[in-house]
N, C-alpha and C positions, 0 to 999 in steps of 0.2 A: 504494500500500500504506500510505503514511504516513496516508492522509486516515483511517483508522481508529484510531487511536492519539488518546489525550487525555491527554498528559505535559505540565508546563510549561518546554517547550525554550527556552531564551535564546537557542539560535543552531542552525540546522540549514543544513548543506551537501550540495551533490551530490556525490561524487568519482567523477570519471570513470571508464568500462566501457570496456574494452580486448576487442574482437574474439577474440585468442588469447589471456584470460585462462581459464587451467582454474582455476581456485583462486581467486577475489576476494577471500578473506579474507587470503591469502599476498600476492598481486600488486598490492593494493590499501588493504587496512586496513593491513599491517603498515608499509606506506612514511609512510600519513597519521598513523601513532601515533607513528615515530620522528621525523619533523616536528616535530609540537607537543609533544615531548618537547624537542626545538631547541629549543624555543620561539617556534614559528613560530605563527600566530593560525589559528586554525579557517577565519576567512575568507581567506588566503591560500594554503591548501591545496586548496580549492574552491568549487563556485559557488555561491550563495547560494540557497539552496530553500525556499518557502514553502509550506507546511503549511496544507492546506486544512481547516475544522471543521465542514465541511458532510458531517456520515456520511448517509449515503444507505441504504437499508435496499434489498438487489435483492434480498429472497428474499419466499417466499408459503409459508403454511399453511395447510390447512384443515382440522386434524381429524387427518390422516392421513399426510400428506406436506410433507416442505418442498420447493419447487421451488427451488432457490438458482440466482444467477448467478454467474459466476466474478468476484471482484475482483483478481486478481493470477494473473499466470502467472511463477514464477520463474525462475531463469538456469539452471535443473535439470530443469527443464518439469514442476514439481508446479504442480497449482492450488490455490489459498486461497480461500476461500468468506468472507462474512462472517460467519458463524456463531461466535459463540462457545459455550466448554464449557456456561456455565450454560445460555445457549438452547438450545441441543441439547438438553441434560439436560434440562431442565423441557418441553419440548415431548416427546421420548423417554419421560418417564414409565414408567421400567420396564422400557420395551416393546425386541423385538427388532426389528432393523431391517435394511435394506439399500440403500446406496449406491452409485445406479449412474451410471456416466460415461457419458453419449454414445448407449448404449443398453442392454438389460438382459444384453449379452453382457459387459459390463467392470464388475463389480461389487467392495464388499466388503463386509463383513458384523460387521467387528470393528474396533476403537478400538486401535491402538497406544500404545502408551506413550513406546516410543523406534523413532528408525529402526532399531536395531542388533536389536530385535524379528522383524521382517520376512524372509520368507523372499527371496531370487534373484530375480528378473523378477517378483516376487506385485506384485500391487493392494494400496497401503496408503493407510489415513486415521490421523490425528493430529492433537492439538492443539497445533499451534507453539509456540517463544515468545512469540511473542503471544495464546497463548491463540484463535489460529483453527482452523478444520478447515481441513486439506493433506490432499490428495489425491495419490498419485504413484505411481510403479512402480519399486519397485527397481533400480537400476543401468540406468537406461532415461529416456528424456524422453517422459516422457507425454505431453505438449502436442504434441511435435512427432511421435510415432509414432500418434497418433489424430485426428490433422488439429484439435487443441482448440483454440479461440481463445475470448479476452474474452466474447463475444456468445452461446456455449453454454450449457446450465443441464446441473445435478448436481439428480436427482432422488434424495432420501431418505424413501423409503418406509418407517411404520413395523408391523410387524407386532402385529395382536393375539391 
């Protein structure tokens, strides 16, 4: 996920994924912030992670459709597309669309704003904080209740 980003980081780490963590942000950021709050060094809290610059572009247009691959599948089982808003937008021009998972029975048709938008078990798309489209299902793991892995594509069809 990081290899999309172009911040100028001095130091990036891994901190470790714990099996029965429900909550990463609790179970995980909140021990590594009271640390270097210690004043313990970023690299003694975890492992040193390099940040690759090589962005790779996995999606196709032609006119009509973007065929996207998946670049990340979350700990929540939403997928992230490389897509960003402006690209969407300027490809979307206007037009109505529709985003389908996996095959044209798992779709969605609208742009969230927030997750707190979305109805129960619906199909949602968003632009993350990083400004990608996320794909997911409300109170559910997408990834893992539609069998989605890395190697699938997310057709967005757009209508005229």
């Amino acid at each position: 996920m990081f290899d999309t980003l172009d911040f100028p980081f001095e130091e990036v780490v891994c901190l470790g994924m714990s099996d029965s963590s429900t909550f990463p942000e609790v179970d995980i950021f909140i021990p590594a912030i009271c640390q270097l709050l210690e004043g313990k060094k970023l690299s003694e809290i975890g492992e040193e992670y390099t940040i690759k610059h090589n962005i790779t572009s996995n999606h196709t247009y032609n006119g009509k459709q973007i065929i996207a691959g998946i670049s990340h599948i979350d700990t929540y089982g939403n997928i992230i597309l490389n897509i960003s808003h402006d690209y969407f937008e300027a490809k979307r021009n206007h037009r109505r669309f529709v985003i389908s998972v996996i095959s044209s029975r798992y779709t969605v048709n609208k742009i969230s704003k927030h997750f707190q938008d979305v109805n129960s078990n619906e199909i949602f798309a968003l632009f993350n904080h990083l400004g990608l489209l996320e794909i997911g299902m409300k109170y559910f793991n997408m990834s893992e209740l539609l069998n989605i892995s890395k190697e699938d594509n997310v057709l967005i069809r757009f209508l005229d």
